[in-house]
VOVEX-710149 format. One record per residue (C-alpha): y, z, x; chain. Coordinates in Angstrom, 1 decimal. Example, Ala and Ser with C-alpha at 12.3 -4.5 7.8 and 13.67 -1.06 7.14 Angstrom:
% VOVEX-710149
<vexba y="-4.5" z="7.8" x="12.3" cadena="A"/>
<vexba y="-1.1" z="7.1" x="13.7" cadena="A"/>
END
This chain:
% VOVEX-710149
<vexba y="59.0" z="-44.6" x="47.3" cadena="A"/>
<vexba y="56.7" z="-47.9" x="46.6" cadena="A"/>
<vexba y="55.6" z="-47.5" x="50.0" cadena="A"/>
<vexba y="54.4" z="-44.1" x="49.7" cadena="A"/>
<vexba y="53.1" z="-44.7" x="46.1" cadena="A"/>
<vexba y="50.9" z="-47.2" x="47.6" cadena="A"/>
<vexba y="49.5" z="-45.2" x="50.6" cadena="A"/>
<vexba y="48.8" z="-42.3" x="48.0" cadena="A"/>
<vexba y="46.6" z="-44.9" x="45.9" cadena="A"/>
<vexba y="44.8" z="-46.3" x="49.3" cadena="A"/>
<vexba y="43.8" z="-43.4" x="50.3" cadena="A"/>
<vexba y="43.0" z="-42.5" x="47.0" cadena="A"/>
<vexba y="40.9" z="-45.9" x="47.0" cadena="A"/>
<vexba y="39.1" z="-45.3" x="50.3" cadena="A"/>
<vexba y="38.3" z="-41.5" x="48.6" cadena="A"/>
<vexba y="36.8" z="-42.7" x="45.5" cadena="A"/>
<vexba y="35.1" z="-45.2" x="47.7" cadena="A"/>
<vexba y="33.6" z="-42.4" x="49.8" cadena="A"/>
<vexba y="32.9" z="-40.3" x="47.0" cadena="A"/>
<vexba y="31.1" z="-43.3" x="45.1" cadena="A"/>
<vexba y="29.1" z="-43.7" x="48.1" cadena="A"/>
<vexba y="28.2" z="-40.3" x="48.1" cadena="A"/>
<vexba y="27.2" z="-40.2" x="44.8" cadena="A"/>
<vexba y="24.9" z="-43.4" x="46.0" cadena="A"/>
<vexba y="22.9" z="-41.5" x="48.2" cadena="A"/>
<vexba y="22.5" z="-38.3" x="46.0" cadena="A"/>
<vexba y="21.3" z="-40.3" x="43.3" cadena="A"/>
<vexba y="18.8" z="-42.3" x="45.7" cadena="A"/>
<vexba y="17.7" z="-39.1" x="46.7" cadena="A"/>
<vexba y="17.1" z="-37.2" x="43.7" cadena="A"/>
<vexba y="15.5" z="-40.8" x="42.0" cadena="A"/>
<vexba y="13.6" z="-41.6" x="44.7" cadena="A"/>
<vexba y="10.4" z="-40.3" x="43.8" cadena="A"/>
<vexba y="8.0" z="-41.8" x="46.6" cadena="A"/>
<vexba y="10.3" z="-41.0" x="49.8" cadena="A"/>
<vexba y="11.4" z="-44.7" x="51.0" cadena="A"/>
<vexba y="15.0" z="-44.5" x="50.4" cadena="A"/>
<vexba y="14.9" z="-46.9" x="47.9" cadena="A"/>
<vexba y="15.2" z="-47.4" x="44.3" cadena="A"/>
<vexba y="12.7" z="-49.3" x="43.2" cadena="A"/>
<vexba y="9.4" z="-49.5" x="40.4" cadena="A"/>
<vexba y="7.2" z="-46.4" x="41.4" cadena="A"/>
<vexba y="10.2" z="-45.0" x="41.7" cadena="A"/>
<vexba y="11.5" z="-45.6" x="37.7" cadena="A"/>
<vexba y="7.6" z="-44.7" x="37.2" cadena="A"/>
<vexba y="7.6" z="-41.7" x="38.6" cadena="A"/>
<vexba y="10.9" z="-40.2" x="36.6" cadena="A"/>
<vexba y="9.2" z="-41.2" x="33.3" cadena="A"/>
<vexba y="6.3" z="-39.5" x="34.0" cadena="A"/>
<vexba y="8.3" z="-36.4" x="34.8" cadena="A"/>
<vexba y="11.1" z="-36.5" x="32.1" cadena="A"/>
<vexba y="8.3" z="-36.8" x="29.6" cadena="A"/>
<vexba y="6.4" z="-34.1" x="31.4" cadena="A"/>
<vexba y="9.6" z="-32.1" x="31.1" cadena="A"/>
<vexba y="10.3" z="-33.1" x="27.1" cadena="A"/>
<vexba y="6.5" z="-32.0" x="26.6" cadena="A"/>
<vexba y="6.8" z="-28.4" x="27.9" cadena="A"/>
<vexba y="10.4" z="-28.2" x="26.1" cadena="A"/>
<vexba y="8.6" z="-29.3" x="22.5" cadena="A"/>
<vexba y="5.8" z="-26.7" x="23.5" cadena="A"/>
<vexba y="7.9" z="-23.5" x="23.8" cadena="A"/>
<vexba y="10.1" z="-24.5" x="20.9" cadena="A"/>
<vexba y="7.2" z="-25.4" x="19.0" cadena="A"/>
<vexba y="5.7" z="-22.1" x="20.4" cadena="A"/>
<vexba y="8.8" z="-20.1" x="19.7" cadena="A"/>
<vexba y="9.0" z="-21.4" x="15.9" cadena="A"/>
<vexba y="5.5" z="-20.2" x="15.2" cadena="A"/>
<vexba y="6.2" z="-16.5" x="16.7" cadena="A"/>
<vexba y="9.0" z="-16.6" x="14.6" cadena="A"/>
<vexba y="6.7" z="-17.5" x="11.4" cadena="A"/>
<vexba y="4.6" z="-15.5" x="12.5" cadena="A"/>
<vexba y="6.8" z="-12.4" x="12.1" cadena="A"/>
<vexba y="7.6" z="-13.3" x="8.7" cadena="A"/>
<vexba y="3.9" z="-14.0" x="7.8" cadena="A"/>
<vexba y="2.6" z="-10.2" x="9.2" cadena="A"/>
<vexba y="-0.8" z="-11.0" x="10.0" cadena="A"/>
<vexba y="-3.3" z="-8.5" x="10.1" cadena="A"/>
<vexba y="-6.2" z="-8.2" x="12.3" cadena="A"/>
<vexba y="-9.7" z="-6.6" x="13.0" cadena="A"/>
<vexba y="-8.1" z="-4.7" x="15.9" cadena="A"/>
<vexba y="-5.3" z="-3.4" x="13.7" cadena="A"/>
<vexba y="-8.3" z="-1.1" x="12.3" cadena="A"/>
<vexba y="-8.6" z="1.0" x="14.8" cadena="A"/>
<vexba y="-4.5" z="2.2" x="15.5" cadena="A"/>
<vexba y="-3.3" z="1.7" x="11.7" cadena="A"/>
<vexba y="-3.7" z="4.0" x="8.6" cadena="A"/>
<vexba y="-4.2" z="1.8" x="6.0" cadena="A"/>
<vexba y="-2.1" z="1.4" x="2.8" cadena="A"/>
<vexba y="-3.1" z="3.2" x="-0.5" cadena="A"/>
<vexba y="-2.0" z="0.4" x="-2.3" cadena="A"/>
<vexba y="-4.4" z="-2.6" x="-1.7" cadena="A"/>
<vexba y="-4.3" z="-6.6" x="-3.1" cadena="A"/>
<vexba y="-7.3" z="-8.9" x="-3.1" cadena="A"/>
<vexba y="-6.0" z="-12.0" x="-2.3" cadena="A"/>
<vexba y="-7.5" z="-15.8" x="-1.3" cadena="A"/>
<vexba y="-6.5" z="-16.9" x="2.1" cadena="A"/>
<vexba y="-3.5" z="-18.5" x="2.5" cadena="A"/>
<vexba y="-3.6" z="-21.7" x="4.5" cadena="A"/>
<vexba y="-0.5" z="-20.5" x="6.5" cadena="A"/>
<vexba y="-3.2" z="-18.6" x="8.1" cadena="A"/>
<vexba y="-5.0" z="-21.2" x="8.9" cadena="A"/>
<vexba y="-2.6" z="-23.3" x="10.3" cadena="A"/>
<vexba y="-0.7" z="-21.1" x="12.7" cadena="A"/>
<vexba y="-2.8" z="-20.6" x="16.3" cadena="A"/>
<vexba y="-1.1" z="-17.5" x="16.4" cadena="A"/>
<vexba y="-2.3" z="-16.1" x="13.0" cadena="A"/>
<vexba y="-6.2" z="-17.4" x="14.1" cadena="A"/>
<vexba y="-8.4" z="-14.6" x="13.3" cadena="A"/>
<vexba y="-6.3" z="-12.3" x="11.2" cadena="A"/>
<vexba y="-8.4" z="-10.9" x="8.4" cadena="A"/>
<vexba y="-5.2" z="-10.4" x="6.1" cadena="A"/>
<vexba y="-1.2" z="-9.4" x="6.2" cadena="A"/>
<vexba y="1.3" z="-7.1" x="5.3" cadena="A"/>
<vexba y="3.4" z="-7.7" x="2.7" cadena="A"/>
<vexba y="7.3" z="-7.0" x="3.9" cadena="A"/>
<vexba y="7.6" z="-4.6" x="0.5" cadena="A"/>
<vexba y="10.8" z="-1.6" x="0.9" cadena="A"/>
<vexba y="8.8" z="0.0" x="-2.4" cadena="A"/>
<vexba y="5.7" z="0.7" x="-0.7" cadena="A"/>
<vexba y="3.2" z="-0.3" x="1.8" cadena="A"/>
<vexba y="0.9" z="-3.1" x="0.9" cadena="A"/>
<vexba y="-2.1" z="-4.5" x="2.6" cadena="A"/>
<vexba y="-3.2" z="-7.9" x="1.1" cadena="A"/>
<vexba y="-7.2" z="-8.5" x="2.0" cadena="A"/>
<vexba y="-8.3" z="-11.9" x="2.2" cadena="A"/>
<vexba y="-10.7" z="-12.0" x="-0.1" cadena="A"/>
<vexba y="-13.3" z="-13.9" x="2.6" cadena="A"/>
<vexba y="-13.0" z="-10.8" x="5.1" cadena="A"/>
<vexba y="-13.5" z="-8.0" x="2.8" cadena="A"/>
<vexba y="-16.5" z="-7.5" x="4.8" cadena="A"/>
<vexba y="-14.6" z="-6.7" x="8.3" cadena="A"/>
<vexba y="-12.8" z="-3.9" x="6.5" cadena="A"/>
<vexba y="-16.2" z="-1.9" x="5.9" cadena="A"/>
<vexba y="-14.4" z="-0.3" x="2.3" cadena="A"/>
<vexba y="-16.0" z="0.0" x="-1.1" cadena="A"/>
<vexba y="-14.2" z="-1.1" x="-3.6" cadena="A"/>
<vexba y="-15.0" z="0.3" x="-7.6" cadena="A"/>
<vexba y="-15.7" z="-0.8" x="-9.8" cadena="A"/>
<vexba y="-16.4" z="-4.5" x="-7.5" cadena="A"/>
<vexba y="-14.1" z="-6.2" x="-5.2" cadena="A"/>
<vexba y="-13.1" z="-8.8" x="-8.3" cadena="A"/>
<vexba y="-9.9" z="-6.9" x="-9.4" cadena="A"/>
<vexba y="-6.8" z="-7.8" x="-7.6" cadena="A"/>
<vexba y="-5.1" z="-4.3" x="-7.0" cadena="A"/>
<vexba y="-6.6" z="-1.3" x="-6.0" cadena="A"/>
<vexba y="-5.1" z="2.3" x="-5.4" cadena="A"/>
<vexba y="-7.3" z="4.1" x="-2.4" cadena="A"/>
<vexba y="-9.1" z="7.4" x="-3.6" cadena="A"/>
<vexba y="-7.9" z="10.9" x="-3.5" cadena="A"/>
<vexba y="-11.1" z="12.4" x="-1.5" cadena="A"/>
<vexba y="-12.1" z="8.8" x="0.3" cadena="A"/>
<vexba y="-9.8" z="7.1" x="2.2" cadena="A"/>
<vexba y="-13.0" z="4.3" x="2.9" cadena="A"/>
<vexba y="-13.1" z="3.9" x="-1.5" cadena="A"/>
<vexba y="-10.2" z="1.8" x="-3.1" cadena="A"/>
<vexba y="-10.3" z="1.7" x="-7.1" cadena="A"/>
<vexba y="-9.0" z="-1.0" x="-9.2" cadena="A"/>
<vexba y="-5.6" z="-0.1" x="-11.0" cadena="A"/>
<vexba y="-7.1" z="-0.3" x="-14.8" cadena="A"/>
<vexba y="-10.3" z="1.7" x="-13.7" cadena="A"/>
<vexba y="-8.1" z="4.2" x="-11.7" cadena="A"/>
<vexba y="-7.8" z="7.4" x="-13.9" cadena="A"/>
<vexba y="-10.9" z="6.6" x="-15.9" cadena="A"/>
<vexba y="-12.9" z="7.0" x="-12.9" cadena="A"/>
<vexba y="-11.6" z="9.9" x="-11.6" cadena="A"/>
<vexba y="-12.1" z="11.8" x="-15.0" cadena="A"/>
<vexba y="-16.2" z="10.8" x="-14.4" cadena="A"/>
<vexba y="-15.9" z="12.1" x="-11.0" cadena="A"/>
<vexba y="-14.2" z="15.4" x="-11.4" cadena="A"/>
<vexba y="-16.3" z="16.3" x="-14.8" cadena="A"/>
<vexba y="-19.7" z="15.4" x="-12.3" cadena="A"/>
<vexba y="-18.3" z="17.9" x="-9.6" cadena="A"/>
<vexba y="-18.0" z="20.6" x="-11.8" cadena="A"/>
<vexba y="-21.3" z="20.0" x="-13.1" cadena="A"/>
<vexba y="-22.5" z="20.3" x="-9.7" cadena="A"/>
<vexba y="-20.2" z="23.7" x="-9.1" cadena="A"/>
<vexba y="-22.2" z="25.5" x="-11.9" cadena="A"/>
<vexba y="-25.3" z="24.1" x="-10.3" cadena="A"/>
<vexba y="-24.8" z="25.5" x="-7.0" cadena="A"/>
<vexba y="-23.8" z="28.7" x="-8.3" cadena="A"/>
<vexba y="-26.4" z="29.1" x="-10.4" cadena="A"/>
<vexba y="-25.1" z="28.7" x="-13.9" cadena="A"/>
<vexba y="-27.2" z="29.1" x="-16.5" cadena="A"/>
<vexba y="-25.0" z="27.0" x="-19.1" cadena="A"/>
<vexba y="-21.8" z="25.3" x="-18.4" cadena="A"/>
<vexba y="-19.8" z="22.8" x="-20.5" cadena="A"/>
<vexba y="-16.5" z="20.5" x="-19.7" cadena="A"/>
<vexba y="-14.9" z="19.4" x="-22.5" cadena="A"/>
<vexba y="-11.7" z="17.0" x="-22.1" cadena="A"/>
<vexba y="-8.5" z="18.1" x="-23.7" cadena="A"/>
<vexba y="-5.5" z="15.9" x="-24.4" cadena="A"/>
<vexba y="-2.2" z="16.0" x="-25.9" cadena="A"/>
<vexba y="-1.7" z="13.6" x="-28.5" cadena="A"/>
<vexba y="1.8" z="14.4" x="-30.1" cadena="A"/>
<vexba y="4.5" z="17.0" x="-29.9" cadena="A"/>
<vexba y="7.0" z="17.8" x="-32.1" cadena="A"/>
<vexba y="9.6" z="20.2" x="-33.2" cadena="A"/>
<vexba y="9.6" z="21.8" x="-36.4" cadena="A"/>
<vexba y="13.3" z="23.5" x="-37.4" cadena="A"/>
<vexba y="13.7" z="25.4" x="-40.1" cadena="A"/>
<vexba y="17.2" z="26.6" x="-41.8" cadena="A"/>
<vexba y="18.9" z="29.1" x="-44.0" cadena="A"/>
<vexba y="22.2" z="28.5" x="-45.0" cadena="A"/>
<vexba y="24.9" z="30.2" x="-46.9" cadena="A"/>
<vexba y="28.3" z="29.2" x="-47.9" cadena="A"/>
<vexba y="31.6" z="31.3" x="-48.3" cadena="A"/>
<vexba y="32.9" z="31.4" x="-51.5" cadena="A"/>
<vexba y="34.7" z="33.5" x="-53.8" cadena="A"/>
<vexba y="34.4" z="36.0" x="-51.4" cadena="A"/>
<vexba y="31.4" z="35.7" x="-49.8" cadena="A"/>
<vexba y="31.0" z="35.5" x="-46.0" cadena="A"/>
<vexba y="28.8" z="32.4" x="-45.3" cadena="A"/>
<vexba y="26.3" z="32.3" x="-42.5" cadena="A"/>
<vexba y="23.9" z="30.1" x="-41.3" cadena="A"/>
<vexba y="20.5" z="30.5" x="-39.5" cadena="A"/>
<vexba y="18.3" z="27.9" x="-38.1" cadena="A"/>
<vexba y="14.6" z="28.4" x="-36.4" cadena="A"/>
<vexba y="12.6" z="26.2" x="-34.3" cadena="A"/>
<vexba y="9.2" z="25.7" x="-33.6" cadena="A"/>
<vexba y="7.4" z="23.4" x="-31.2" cadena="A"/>
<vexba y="4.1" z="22.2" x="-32.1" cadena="A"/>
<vexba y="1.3" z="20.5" x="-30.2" cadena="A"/>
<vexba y="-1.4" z="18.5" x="-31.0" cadena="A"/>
<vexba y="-4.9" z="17.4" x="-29.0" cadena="A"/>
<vexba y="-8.2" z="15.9" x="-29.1" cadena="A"/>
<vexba y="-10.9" z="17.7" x="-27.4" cadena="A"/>
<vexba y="-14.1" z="15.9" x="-26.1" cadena="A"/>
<vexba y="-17.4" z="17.7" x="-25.0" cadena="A"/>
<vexba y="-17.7" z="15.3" x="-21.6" cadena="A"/>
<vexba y="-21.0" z="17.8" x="-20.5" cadena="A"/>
<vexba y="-23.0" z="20.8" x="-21.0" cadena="A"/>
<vexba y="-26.1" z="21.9" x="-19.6" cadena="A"/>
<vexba y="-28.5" z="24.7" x="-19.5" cadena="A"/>
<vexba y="-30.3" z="26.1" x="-16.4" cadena="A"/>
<vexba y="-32.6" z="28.6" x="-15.8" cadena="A"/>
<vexba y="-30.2" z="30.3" x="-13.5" cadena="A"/>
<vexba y="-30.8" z="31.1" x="-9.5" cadena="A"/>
<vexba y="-28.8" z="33.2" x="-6.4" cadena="A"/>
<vexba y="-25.2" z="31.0" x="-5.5" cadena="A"/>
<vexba y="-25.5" z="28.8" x="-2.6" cadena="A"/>
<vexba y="-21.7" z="27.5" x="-1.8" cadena="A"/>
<vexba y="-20.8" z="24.4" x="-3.4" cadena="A"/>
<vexba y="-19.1" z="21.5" x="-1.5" cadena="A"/>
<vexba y="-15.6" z="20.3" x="-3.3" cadena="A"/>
<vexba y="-14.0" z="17.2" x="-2.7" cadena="A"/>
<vexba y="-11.9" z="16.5" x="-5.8" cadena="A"/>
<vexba y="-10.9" z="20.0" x="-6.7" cadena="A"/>
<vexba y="-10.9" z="21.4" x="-3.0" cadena="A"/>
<vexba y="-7.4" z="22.7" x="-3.5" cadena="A"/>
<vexba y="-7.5" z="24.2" x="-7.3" cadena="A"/>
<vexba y="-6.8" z="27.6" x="-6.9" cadena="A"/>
<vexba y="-8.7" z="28.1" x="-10.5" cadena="A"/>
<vexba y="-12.2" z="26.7" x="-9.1" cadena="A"/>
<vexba y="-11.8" z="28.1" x="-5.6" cadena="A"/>
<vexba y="-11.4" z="32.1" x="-7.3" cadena="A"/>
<vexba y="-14.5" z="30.9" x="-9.3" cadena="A"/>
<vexba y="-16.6" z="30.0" x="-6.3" cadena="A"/>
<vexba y="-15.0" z="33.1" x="-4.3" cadena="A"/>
<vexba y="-15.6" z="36.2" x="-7.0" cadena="A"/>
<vexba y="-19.3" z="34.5" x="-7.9" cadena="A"/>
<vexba y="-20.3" z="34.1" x="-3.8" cadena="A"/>
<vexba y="-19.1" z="37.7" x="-3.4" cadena="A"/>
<vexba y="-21.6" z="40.5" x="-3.1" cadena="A"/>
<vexba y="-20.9" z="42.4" x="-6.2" cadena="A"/>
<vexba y="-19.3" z="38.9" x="-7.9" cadena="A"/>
<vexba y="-21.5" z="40.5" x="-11.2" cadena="A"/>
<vexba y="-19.2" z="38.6" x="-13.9" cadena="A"/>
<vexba y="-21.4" z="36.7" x="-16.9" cadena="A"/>
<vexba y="-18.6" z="34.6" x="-18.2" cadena="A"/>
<vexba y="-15.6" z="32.5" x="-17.2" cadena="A"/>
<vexba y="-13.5" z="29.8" x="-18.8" cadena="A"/>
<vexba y="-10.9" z="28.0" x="-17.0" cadena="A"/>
<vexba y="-8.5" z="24.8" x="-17.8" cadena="A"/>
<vexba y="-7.7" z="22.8" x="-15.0" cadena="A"/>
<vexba y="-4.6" z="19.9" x="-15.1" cadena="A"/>
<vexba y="-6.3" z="16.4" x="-14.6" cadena="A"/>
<vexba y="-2.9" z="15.1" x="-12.6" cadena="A"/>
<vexba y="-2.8" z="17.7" x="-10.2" cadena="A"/>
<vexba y="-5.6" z="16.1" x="-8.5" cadena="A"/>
<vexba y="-5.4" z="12.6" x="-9.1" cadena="A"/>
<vexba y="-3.5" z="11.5" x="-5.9" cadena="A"/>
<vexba y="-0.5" z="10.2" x="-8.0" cadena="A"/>
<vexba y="2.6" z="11.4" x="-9.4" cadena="A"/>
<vexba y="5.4" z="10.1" x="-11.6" cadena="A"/>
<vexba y="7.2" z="8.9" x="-8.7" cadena="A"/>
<vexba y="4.2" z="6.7" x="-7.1" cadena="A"/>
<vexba y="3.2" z="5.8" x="-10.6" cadena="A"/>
<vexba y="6.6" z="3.6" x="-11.2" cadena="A"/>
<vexba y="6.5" z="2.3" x="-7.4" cadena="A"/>
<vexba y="3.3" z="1.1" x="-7.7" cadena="A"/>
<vexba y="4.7" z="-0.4" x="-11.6" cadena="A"/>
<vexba y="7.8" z="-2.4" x="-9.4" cadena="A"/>
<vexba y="5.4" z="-3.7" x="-7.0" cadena="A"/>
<vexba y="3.2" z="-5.3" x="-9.6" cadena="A"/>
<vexba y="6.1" z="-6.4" x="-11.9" cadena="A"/>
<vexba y="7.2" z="-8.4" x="-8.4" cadena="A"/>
<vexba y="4.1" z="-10.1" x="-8.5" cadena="A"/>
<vexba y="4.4" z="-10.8" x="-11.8" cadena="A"/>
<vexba y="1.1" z="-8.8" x="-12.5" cadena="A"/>
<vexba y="0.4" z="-6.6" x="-15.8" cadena="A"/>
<vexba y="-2.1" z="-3.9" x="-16.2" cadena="A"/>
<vexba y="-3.5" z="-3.4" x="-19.6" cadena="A"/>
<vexba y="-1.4" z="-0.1" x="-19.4" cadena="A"/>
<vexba y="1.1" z="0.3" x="-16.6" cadena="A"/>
<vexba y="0.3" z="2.8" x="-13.7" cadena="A"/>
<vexba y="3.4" z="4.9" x="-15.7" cadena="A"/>
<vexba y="2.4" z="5.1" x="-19.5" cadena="A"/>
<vexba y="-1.0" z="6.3" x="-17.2" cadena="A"/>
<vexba y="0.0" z="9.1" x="-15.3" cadena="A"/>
<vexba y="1.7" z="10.5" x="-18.8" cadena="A"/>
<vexba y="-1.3" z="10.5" x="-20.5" cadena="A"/>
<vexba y="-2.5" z="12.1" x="-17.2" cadena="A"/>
<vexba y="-0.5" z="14.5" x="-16.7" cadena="A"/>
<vexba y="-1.2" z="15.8" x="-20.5" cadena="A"/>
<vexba y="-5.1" z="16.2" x="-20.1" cadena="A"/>
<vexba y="-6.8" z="18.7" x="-19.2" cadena="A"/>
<vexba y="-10.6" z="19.7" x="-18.4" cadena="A"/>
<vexba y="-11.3" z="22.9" x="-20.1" cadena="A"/>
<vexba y="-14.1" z="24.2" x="-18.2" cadena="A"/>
<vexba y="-16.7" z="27.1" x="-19.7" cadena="A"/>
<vexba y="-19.4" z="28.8" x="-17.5" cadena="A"/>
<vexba y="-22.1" z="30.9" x="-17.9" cadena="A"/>
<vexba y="-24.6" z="33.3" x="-15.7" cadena="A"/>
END
């Protein structure tokens, strides 16, 4: 048994032997940079120059991979991204972040997206409002911006919003009764201050015999301001088709224009109301989405987009025309 034991561990020797020896020459071969089947100081050169070749080009594409993946998160947007994207309706003015700067990858961007489930929203850099070739009302020194109903190329600040589309809508109709040749017209701007509910009951007890009964009534009562917001005179002239842009789909102003461009369109006298927030590009629903967004950046409006589109949606233009 010790006699076979110890032939097992020669020949075990005189493998491990053959097998070190083996590993010898691989390790000559693959270290042995300049081809003389030695080991020697070029030859220690050499593999430094290539293992820190190798540890460069690792460090690059980790370094490269680490600013894709900022990259994603930062959503750069560029000049090309003009041409193949619809831009947001909601809009924030913002300085340049130096994220921007300091990524190769984000070099050139003019502004990003922000990553937002509420709603889109493009953030500008302020120093490449110029690339974006949009006007901005009432200057580009607000931070948010809603774009216009009629002009996808004009963004207007929040606060200024509703204001200026009042001015703009009173102006077209001014320019309606011009076209079809009005000879007075005034727009007057109605709004609903308060309503309330006025009840009113009878009531009648049962006693002694009496068979009680009671009655109630109720009455809902409105209240508005009216403001004169134009009225003009005019000599009067043959209709030549107006061009809409805010009111393009009123029903109201568009059987105006149709029954006075019609051949026997003879009427002297019209006056019509039209709803302010039926044309204003917003609604109640956009209104508090564009509310959470702000809130997120911590921004306040002087009156939240909300408590706006209520007033809104209870104004009117009352709109009187004569031929």
């Amino acid at each position: 048994m010790e006699k076979k034991i110890g032939k097992i561990v020669k020949h075990a020797g005189i493998k491990a032997g053959d097998a070190m020896s083996k590993a010898k020459d691989v390790v000559v071969q693959a270290v042995d940079q300049n081809g003389d089947g030695k080991l020697d100081l070029e030859d220690v050169k050499l593999v430094g120059e290539q293992v820190k070749h190798e540890t460069k080009k690792i460090v690059d594409i980790t370094q490269e991979k680490m600013n894709a993946q900022k990259v994603k998160s930062l959503n750069p947007f560029y000049s090309s991204d003009l041409e193949k994207t619809t831009l947001p309706k909601l809009v924030q003015i913002v300085a340049r972040d130096k994220n921007y700067d300091e990524n190769s990858l984000c070099k050139g961007s003019i502004g990003f997206m922000s990553d937002n489930k509420t709603m889109p929203l493009l953030n500008v850099f302020s120093d490449s409002i110029q690339d974006y070739k949009l006007s901005f009302y009432p200057d580009e020194h607000n931070r948010f911006y809603y774009v216009d109903p009629s002009n996808e190329r004009l963004y207007i600040a929040l606060d200024n919003y509703y204001d200026y589309l009042k001015i703009a809508r009173v102006s077209e109709l001014q320019s309606v009764a011009q076209s079809l040749g009005a000879k007075h017209f005034k727009v007057s701007y109605k709004e609903q201050t308060e309503s309330y509910i006025n009840k009113k009951g009878v009531l009648k007890g049962k006693g002694n015999g009496i068979q009680a009964e009671a009655k109630q009534t109720v009455d809902t009562k409105s209240r508005y301001k009216m403001n004169i917001e134009s009225e003009m005179y005019f000599s009067g002239h043959q209709p030549f088709q107006p061009v809409l842009q805010y009111l393009n789909n009123d029903p109201a102003i568009n059987s105006l224009i149709s029954m006075r461009m019609a051949e026997e369109g003879d009427f002297q006298k019209q006056n019509l109301e039209i709803k302010l927030s039926d044309s204003s590009g917003l609604n109640k629903e956009l209104s508090t989405k564009i509310d959470e967004v702000l809130s997120k950046f911590k921004f306040k409006l002087e009156t939240s987009m909300s408590q706006q589109f209520k007033k809104e949606s209870n104004s009117s233009l009352i709109y009187e025309i004569e031929f």
